[in-house]
MARBA-334780 format. One record per residue (C-alpha): x, y, z. Coordinates in steps of 0.001 Angstrom, whole numbers, plus 500000, padded with zeros to 6 digits. Each point is the difference from the previous one (the first is absolute). Layout:
N
    east   north      up
       X       Y       Z
...
END
This chain:
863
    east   north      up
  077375  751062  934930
  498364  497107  501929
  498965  497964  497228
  503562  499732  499071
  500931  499532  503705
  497389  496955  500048
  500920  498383  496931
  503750  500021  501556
  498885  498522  502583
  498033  497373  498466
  502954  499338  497718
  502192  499393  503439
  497010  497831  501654
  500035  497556  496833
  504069  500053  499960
  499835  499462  503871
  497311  496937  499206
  502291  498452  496995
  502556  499986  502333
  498701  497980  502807
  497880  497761  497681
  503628  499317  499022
  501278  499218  503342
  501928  502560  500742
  498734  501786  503448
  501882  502419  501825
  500275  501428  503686
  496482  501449  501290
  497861  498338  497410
  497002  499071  501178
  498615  496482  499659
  497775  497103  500475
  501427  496449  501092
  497843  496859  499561
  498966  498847  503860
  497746  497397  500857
  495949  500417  500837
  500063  503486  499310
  501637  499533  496512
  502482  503163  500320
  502030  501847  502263
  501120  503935  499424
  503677  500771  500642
  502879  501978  499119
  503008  498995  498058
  503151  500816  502348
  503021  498157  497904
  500702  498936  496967
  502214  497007  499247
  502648  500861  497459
  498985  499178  496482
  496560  500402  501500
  499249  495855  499997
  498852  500724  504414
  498480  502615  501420
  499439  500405  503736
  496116  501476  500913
  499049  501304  503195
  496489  499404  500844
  497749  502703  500841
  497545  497825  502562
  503044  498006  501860
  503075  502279  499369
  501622  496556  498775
  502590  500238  497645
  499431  497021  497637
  502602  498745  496481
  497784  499528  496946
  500431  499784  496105
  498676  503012  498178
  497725  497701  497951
  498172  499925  503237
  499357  503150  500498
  497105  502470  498792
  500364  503733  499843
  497866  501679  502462
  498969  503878  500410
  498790  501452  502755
  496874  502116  500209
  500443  502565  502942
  496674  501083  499471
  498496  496866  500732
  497807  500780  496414
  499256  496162  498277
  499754  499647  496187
  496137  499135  498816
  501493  498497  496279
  503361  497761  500689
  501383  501172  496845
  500742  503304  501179
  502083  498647  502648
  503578  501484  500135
  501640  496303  500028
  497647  497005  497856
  501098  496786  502146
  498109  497088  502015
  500774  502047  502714
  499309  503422  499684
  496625  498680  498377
  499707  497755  503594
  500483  502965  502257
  497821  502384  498307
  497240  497509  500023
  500771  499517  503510
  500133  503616  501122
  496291  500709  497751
  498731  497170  502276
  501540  500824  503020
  497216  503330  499289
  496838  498572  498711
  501118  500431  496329
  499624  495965  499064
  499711  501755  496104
  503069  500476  497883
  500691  500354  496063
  502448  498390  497768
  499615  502326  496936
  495973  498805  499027
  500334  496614  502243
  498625  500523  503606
  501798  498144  503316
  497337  499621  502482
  501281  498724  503452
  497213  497978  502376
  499494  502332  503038
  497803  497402  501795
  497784  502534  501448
  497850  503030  498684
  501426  503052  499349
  497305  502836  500675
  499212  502286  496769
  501801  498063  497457
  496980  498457  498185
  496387  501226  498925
  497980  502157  497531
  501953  503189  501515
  503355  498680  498829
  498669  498091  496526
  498711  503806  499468
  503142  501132  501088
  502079  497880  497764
  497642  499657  496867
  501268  501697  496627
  503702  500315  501404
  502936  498792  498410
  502498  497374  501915
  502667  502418  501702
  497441  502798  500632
  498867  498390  503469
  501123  497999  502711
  500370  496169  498444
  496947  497928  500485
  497771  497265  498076
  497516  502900  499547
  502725  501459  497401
  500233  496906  498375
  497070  499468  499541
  498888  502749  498824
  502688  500307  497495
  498881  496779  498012
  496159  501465  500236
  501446  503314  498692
  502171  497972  497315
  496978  497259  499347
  497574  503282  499157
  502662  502239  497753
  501649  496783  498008
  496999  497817  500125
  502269  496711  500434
  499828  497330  503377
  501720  500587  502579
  501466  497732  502221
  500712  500019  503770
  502695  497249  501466
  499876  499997  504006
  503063  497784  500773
  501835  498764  502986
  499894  497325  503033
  497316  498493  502069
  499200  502749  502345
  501418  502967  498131
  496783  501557  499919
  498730  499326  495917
  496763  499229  501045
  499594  503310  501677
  501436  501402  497604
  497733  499109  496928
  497195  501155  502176
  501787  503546  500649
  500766  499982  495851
  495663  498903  499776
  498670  502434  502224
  501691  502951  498194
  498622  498545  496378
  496808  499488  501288
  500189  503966  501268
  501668  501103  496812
  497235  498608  497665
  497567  502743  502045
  497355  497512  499965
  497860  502708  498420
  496810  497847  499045
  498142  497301  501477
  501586  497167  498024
  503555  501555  500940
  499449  499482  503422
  498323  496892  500369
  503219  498194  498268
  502190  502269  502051
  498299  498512  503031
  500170  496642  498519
  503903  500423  499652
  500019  500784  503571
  498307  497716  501351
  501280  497186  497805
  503810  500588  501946
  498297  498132  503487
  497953  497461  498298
  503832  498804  498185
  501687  500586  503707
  497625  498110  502420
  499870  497055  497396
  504082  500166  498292
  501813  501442  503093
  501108  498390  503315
  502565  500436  502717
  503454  499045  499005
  503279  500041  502217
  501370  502367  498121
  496496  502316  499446
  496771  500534  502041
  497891  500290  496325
  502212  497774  497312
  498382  499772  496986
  499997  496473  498820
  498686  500535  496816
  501388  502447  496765
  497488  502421  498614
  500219  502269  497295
  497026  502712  500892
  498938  501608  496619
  497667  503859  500061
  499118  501290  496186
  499741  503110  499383
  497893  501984  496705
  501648  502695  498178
  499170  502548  502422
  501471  498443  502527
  496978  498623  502171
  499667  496752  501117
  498031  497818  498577
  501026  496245  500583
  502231  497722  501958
  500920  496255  500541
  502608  497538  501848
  501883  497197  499261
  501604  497830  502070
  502918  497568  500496
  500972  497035  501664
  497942  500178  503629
  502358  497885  502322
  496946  497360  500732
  501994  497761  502372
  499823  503385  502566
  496393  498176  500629
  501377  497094  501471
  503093  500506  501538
  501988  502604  500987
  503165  501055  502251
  500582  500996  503590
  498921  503617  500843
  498738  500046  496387
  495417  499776  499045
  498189  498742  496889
  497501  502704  498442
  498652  502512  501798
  496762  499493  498847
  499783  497169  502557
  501041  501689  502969
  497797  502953  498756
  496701  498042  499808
  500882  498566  504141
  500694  503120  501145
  497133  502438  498317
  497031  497363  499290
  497486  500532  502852
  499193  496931  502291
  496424  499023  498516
  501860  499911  496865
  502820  498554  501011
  497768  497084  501603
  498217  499349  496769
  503488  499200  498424
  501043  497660  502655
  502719  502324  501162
  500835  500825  503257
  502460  503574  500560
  503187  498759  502417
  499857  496775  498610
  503559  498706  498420
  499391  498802  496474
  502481  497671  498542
  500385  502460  496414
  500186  502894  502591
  502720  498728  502230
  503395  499607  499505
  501772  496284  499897
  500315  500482  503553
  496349  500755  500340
  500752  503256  501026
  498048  503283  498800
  501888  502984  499548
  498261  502791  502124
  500445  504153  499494
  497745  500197  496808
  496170  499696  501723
  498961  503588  499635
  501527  500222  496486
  498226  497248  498920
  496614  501225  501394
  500284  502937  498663
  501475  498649  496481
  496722  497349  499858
  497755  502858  500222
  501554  501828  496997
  500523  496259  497993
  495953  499931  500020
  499220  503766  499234
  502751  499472  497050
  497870  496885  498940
  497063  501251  499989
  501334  503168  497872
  501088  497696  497041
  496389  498094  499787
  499485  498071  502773
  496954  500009  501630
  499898  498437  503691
  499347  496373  498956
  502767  500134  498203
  502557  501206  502300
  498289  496933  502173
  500612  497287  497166
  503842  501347  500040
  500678  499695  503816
  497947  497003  500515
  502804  498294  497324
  502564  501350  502219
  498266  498939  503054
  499911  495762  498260
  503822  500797  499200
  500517  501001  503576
  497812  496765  500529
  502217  497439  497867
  502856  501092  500911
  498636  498120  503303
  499046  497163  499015
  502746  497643  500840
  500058  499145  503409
  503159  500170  502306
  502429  500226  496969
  502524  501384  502789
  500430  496415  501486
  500624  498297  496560
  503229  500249  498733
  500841  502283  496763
  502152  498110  498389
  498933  498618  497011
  502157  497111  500062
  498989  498998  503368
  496391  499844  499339
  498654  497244  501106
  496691  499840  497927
  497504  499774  502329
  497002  501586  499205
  499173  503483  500256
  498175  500912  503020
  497854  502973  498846
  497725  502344  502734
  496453  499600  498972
  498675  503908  501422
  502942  501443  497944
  498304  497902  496787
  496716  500965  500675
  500672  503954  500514
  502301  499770  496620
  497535  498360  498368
  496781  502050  500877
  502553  503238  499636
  501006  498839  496325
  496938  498295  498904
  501224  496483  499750
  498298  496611  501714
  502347  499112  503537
  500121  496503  498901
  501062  500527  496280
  502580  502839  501154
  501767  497157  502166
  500136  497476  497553
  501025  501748  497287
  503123  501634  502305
  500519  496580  501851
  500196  497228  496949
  500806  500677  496495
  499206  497644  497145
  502087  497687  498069
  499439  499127  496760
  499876  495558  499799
  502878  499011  497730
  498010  498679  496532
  496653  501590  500749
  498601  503457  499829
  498694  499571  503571
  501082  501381  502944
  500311  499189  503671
  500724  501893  503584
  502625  499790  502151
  500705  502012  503396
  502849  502683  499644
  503301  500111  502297
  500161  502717  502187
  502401  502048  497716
  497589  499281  496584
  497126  501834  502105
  502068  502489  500957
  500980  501186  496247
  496137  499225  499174
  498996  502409  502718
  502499  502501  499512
  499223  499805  496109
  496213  500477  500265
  500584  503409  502738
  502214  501452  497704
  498077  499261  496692
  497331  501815  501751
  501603  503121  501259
  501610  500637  497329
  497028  499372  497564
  498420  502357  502378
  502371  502871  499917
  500176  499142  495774
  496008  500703  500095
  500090  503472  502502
  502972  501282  497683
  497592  499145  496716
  497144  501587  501973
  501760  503152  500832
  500796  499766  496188
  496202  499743  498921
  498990  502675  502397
  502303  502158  497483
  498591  498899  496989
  496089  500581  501470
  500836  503158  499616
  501533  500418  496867
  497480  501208  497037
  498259  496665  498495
  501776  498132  497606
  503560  501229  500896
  502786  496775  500692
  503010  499696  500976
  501865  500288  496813
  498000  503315  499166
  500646  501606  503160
  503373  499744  500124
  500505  501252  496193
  497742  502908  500839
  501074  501068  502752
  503491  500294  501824
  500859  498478  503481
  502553  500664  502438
  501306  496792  501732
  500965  499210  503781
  502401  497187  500175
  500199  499029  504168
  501840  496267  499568
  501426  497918  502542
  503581  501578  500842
  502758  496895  500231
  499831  497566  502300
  502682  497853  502070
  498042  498356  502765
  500645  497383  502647
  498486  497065  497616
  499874  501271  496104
  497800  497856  497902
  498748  499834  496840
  498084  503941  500701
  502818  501972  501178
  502009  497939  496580
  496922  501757  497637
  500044  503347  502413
  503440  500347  499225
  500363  499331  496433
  497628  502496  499698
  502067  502900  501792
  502755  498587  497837
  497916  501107  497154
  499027  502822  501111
  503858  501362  501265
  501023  498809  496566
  497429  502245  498417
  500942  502699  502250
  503720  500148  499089
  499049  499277  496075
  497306  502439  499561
  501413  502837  502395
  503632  499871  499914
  500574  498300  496531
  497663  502483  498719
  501651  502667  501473
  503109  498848  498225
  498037  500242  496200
  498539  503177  500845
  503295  501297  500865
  501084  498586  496341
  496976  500897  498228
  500425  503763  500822
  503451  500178  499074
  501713  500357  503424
  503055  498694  501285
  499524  496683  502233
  502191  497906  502165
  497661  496542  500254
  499817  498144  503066
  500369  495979  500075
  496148  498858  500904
  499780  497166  502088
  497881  496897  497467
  497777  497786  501753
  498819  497932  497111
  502293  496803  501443
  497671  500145  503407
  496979  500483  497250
  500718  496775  498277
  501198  497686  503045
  496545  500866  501365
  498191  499740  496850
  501922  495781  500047
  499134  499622  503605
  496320  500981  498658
  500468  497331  497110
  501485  497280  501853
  496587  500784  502966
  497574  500004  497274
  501343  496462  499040
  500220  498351  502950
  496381  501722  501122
  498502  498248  496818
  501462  496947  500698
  498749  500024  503251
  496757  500759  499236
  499373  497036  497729
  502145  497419  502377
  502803  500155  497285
  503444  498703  501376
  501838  500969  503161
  498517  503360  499920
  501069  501531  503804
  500801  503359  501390
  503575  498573  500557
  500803  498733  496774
  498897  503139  498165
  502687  501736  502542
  502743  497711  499049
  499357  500331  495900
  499751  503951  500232
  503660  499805  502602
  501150  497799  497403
  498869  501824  496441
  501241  503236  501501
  503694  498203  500822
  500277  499090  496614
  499088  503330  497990
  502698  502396  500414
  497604  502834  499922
  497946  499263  502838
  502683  498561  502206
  501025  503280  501952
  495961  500464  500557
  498966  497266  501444
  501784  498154  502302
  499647  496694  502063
  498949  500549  504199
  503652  499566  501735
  499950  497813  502809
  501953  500821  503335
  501675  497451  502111
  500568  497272  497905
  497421  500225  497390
  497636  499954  503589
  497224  503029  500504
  500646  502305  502865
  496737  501721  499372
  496561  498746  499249
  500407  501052  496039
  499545  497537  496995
  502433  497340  499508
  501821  499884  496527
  496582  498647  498320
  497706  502206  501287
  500948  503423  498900
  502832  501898  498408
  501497  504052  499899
  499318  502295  496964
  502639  503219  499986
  497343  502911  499367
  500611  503391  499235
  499425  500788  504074
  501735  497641  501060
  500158  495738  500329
  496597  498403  501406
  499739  496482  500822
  496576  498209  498746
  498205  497288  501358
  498475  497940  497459
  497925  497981  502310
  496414  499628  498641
  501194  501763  496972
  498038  497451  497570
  497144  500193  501117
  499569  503808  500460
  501227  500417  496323
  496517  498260  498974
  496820  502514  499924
  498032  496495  499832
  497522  499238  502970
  499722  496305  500720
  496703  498387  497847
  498075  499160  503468
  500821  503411  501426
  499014  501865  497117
  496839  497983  500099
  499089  501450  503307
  500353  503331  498966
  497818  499246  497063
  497360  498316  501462
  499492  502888  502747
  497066  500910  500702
  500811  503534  500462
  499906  502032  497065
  503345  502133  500578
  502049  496693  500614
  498343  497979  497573
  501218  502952  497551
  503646  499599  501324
  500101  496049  498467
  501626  499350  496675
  498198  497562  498233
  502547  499246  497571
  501758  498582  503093
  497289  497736  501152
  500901  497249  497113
  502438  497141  500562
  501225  500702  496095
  500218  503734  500657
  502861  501380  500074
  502154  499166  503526
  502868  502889  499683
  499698  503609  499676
  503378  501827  500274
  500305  503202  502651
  503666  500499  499185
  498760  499991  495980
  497187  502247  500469
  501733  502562  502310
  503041  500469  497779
  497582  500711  497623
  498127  502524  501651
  503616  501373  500937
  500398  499926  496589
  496761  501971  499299
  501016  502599  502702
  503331  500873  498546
  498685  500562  496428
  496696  502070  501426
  503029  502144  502106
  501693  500582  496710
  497244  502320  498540
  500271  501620  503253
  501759  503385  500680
  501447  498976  503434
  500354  501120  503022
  502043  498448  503026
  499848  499863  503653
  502520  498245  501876
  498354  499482  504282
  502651  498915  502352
  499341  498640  503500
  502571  501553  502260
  500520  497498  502942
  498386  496290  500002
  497749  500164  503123
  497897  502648  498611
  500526  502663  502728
  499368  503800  499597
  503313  501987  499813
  502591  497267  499844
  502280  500191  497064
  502214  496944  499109
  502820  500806  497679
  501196  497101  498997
  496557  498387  498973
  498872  502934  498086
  503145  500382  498176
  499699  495928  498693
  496512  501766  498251
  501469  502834  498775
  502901  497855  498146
  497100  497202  498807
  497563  502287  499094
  502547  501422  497483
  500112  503835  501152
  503229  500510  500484
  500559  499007  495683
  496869  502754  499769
  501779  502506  502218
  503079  499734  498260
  498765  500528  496451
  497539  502893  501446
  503119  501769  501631
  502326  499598  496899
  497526  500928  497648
  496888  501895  499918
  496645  499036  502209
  498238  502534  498002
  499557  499487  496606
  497101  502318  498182
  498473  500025  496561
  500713  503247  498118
  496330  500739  499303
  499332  499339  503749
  502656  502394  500917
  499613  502907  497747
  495491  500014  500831
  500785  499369  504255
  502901  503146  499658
  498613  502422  496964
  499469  502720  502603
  503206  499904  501815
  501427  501828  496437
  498946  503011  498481
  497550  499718  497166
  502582  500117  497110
  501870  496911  501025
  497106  497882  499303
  500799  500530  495712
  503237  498172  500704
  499555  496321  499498
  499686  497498  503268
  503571  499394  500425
  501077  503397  499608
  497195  500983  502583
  501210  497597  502491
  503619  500601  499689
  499377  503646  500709
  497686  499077  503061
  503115  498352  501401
  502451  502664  499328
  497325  502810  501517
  499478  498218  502626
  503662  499159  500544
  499916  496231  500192
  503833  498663  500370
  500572  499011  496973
  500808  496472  501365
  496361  499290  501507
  498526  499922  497079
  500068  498337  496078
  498024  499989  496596
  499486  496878  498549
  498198  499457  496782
  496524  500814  501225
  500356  500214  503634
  501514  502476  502654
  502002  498108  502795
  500508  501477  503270
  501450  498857  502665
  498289  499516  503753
  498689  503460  501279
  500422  502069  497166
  496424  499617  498643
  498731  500542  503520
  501860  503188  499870
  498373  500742  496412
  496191  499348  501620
  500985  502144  502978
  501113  503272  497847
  497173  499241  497775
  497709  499979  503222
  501465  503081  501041
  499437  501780  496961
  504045  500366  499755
  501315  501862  496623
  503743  500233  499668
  501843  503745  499291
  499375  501405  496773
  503677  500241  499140
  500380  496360  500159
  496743  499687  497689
  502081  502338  497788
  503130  498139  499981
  498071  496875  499659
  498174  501524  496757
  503670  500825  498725
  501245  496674  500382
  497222  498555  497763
  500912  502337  497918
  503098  498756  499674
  499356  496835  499773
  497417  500236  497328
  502707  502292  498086
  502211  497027  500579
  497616  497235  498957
  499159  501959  496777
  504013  500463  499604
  500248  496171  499889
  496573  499224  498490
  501456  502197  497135
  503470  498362  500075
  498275  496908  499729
  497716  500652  496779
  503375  501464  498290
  501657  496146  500992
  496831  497754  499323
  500253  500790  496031
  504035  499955  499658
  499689  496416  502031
  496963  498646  497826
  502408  500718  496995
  502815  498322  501873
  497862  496635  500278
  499043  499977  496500
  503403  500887  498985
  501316  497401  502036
  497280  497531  498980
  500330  500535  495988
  504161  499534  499950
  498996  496947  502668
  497781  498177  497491
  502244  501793  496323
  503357  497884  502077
  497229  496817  500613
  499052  500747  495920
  503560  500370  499097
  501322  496812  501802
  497166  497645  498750
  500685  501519  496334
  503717  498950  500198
  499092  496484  501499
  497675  499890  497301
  502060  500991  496757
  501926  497123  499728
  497632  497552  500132
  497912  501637  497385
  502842  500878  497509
  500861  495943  500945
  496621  499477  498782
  499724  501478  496874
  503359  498225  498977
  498499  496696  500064
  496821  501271  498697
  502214  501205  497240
  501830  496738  499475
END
């Protein structure tokens, strides 16, 4: 019959695949070779060496005949119809690169969505694809399991609602991958449906659904910019929280954030931009407006321009058009128009500062080389970043030109003018203090417009144990830039983290379940990043040291001599030595490039690969401190929103001078993981096919480097060896009750579900009963929803010969159950047989030890 004829020929597909993951290929197989750029190449195998150690492969593109080792290859089938797989693990072949070229081929059509078992593959079109977004389609895909439709975030996402409703336990969503994969889009796709899926169905409902809207372009305009490698890089982590009441309505929300990259303010790269926010305010602010902040529209701003003074042009309309929405989202979470004034006319005095130094271009850079003359400052930039920021010109000047030192002996201080390089890291300190107490204060604000409208006398710590949340993790993805400093070092320990969790909690847990249910497993070696974890966590140490040190003029505290002590520590420890590595000079221990010499940086090995870090500057962005004078200024402002940015703790010379970033954000790291492991989570994994972010252009080789880093291909191969579906038996036997007749239903859950498989012929291979769970593998519960939607019912004489078999079984089990009652009693009296001549020998051998001396005893009592 034909489901003998399939299972044969499943049984010769998995001989066919043991074979060739054993090396042996033979004439006519068809395979993939590794090639470079486009990853793989398909052929044909044409000869076989003898002993099979060769084999010759003619290539289908070329018609080259090329000699490789069958390690290299990958099996390869070929779909006539042209038909592409929507879940990888029901792909014929599980490899790199069958995974690669159905990824490819899904692109190549518009289908940029893809499932790995429950963890969705989304691919960065870099355009819009018509239709595949909207209420229509969150309508379309609400209350339908993963499988049942094409793969999207919609089904995601409305999985963990589902799941967050029936189990009433947090969910978790982690949107992973590299700058420019498309996360950020992403967690707005994954917030849109939520915000649909809650219905929104009274007044309160709706005005913190439009608050979770609107709170996604107040977070872009002020945390995203322009990157090489992505036109809207978030460069900031956030972890976006919506609660939810039994029901299932929303009914609260809130952010927190990580690690803004402040020193975007000041400087940033070729072809690269600071905030948007900036460019936003230029482009939409009319001119009357625009005039009262002392701004002018084509004008090239220093904190706008790149180091060549350059702007980078192509984003004008976008950033009209994105100022407009900035201000409507403002105004929804609380802001009335004064206050969306106060906010730009800060940005306008950082746009302002950043000015202030006149004709820095014609002084040299080098610190070294400075010759200390004084600073010449322009006096319109001081006066517009003063009026803009509420500070006196003249105060504003002398607090960023001269700095104070204390008189050896005395408690009195006196001024001296600051070299050109000490105003510099005063400037650049007091901009980015701002801005990023700035962005602290909108994220608390969009936080407080939550809690307005929460019922009075609800916190924090009650909301969250009354009600359940589901959580949108959208993180930096791993960085390896043209100059990594002390950012991209926290940025990446953080996807280190995060990958680490991923393999522990998915795969490793995979592995127990497996155990736990009582079926066969064959474990995979995970890859362990905890040496990376602890080199960092020294490097963090050894900065938090020499930061201190700096800050209270303790030894020979210098970016350079931290370098050389973390080089050196990590030499010594045996552990750390294959992570981090010394920079290798070329040509005679002389630079060829413009990179850091030996003191001024080093390499960490990560998990995606070796990135070389600049650890220029490193001390002093490790301290959260402001300088005393600056923080002064911000104090003493005369306008109330600055004024409420100052720290006054800060103000006083005894105060405390060092406040650790690296400390505090491994903390919150810390905070995030264990909030993540109450979570039920669920992953998405974006990729970014091609670096120059062009519609329809599909790199191989670069997306296969994310696929292997982003630890699929360990997910894929557990999913295709063992079973992507796994289903409680409760859940099982109330979702299929009507797919058997009436009197199966007095047959306990196990027996129910082993006759649903056998009526509805499922090979006896896809499938598995654990302990409390069914296990199916990929498909076969799509199959199972599809009869059920049908209204399938299998042939009454397979009911009946179902019925007869549990029968027999239960004839069987009462067979054994009675076999076993007639044992238990013969083998109780066995034990306490065996245990009474046990302890009569134990009595009998201590008696005849004893005898002797007693009898010895009585003698010379006797005597």
């Amino acid at each position: 019959g034909e489901a003998p004829a399939r299972r044969r020929a499943k049984r010769r597909q998995r001989a066919e695949s043991a074979m060739a993951a054993a090396g042996f290929f033979g004439e006519g197989d068809l395979v993939y070779l590794p090639a470079p750029d486009v990853a793989f190449a398909p052929g044909t195998v044409v000869g076989v060496d003898r002993g099979g150690a060769g084999v010759d492969v003619r290539m289908e593109t070329t018609g080259e005949v090329l000699h490789a080792s069958p390690a290299e290859l990958r099996q390869r089938f070929a779909r006539e119809d042209g038909a592409t797989c929507q879940d990888n693990t029901s792909l014929v072949h599980m490899n790199d690169a069958t995974i690669l070229e159905n990824l490819q081929a899904r692109h190549k059509r518009d289908e940029i969505y893809t499932y790995t078992a429950s963890v969705l593959l989304a691919v960065n079109p870099y355009k819009d694809i018509r239709g595949l977004y909207g209420e229509d389609m969150c309508q379309h895909y609400r209350g339908k399991h993963i499988g049942a439709l094409a793969p999207h975030p919609y089904a995601i996402a409305d999985t963990a609602y589902r799941a967050l409703v029936r189990e009433r336990r947090n969910q978790g969503l982690l949107i992973s991958g590299e700058s420019g994969a498309g996360k950020t889009e992403t967690a707005k796709i994954v917030m849109q449906f939520l915000a649909f899926a809650s219905g929104a169905t009274s007044g309160h409902a709706d005005s913190i659904q439009a608050r979770v809207v609107r709170a996604q372009p107040i977070l872009e305009s002020l945390g995203n910019a322009v990157t090489m490698r992505n036109s809207n890089s978030s460069r900031f982590g956030k972890y976006n929280r919506v609660f939810f009441d039994g029901s299932g309505a929303l009914v609260d929300a809130g952010i927190t954030t990580y690690l803004l990259e402040s020193s975007r303010v000041v400087t940033h790269g070729e072809r690269e931009r600071t905030y948007h926010c900036f460019y936003e305010m230029l482009r939409g602010l009319d001119d009357a407006r625009l005039e009262a902040f002392g701004l002018e529209r084509g004008r090239r701003y220093r904190l706008l321009t790149s180091p060549s003074g350059e702007a980078l042009p192509g984003f004008e309309s976008r950033d009209a058009v994105n100022f407009a929405r900035l201000c409507d989202a403002l105004r929804t979470i609380g802001l009335d128009e004064a206050g969306v004034d106060n906010m730009l006319r800060i940005l306008a005095g950082l746009i302002h500062l950043g000015d202030i130094e006149k004709d820095p271009e014609k002084r040299k850079a080098d610190k070294e080389e400075d010759d200390g003359e004084p600073v010449q400052v322009d006096e319109v930039a001081v006066e517009r970043a003063a009026k803009m920021l509420g500070m006196d010109a003249d105060e504003l000047c002398a607090r960023l030109t001269r700095k104070k030192v204390a008189v050896p002996g005395r408690s009195s201080y006196h001024e001296v003018p600051r070299n050109v390089s000490q105003f510099r890291h005063a400037l650049q300190s007091f901009i980015k203090a701002i801005y990023k107490r700035l962005f602290d204060r909108t994220v608390k604000r969009i936080n407080d417009c939550f809690r307005d409208l929460r019922p009075s006398g609800l916190g924090d710590a009650n909301a969250e144990t009354m009600w359940n949340h589901i959580g949108i993790l959208d993180i930096y993805g791993f960085e390896n830039l043209q100059r990594n400093s002390f950012e991209q070092l926290c940025i990446n320990l953080a996807n280190e983290r995060l990958q680490q969790y991923f393999v522990e909690n998915v795969l490793r847990a995979e592995q127990e379940l497996y155990k736990r249910e009582g079926l066969p497993w064959i474990g995979l070696a995970l890859p362990d990043a905890q040496p990376v974890f602890n080199t960092i966590n020294q490097v963090f140490k050894t900065l938090d040291e020499y930061s201190q040190n700096l800050s209270r003029g303790v030894g020979n505290a210098t970016d350079k001599s931290f370098c050389q002590k973390v080089v050196d520590e990590s030499t010594k420890d045996v552990s750390r030595r294959d992570v981090l590595k010394q920079i290798k000079m070329t040509g005679g221990g002389r630079r060829s490039t413009a990179g850091p010499m030996l003191n001024e940086g080093f390499i960490i090995k990560h998990y995606a690969g070796q990135v070389q870090y600049n650890t220029e500057g490193w001390l002093d962005k490790n301290n959260d401190r402001l300088l005393a004078e600056c923080e002064t200024l911000i104090c003493e402002s005369s306008d109330p929103l600055v004024k409420s940015l100052g720290e006054e703790d800060s103000q006083n010379a005894k105060g405390p001078l060092f406040r650790s970033i690296s400390k505090k954000y491994s903390k919150d790291l810390e905070s995030l993981l264990e909030t993540l492991s109450t979570c039920n989570l669920h992953y998405i994994r974006c990729f970014k096919p091609n670096g120059e972010q062009k519609a329809d252009l599909f790199q191989g080789a670069m997306v296969l480097d994310q696929i292997v880093q982003c630890g699929t291909i360990e997910l894929v191969k557990i999913m295709h060896d063992g079973y992507p579906n796994r289903c409680p038996f409760e859940e099982i036997t109330t979702r299929f009750r009507d797919l058997l007749p009436e009197r199966f239903q007095r047959y306990g859950m196990r027996t129910f579900i082993e006759a649903l498989m056998l009526a509805y012929e499922v090979p006896r291979e896809e499938w598995a009963l654990g302990m409390s769970r069914l296990f199916l593998k990929a498909g076969q519960l799509r199959a199972l929803e599809g009869m059920r939607a049908e209204g399938a019912a299998p042939p009454a004489e397979k009911l009946a010969e179902i019925v007869r078999g549990i029968i027999r079984k239960k004839w069987l089990r009462a067979g054994h159950a009675v076999r076993l009652c007639n044992y238990v009693p013969k083998f109780v009296a066995q034990i306490y047989e065996r245990r009474a001549s046990k302890s009569l020998a134990q009595a009998a051998a201590l008696a005849s030890r004893l005898a002797p001396r007693l009898a010895a005893a009585r003698q010379r009592v006797e005597g």
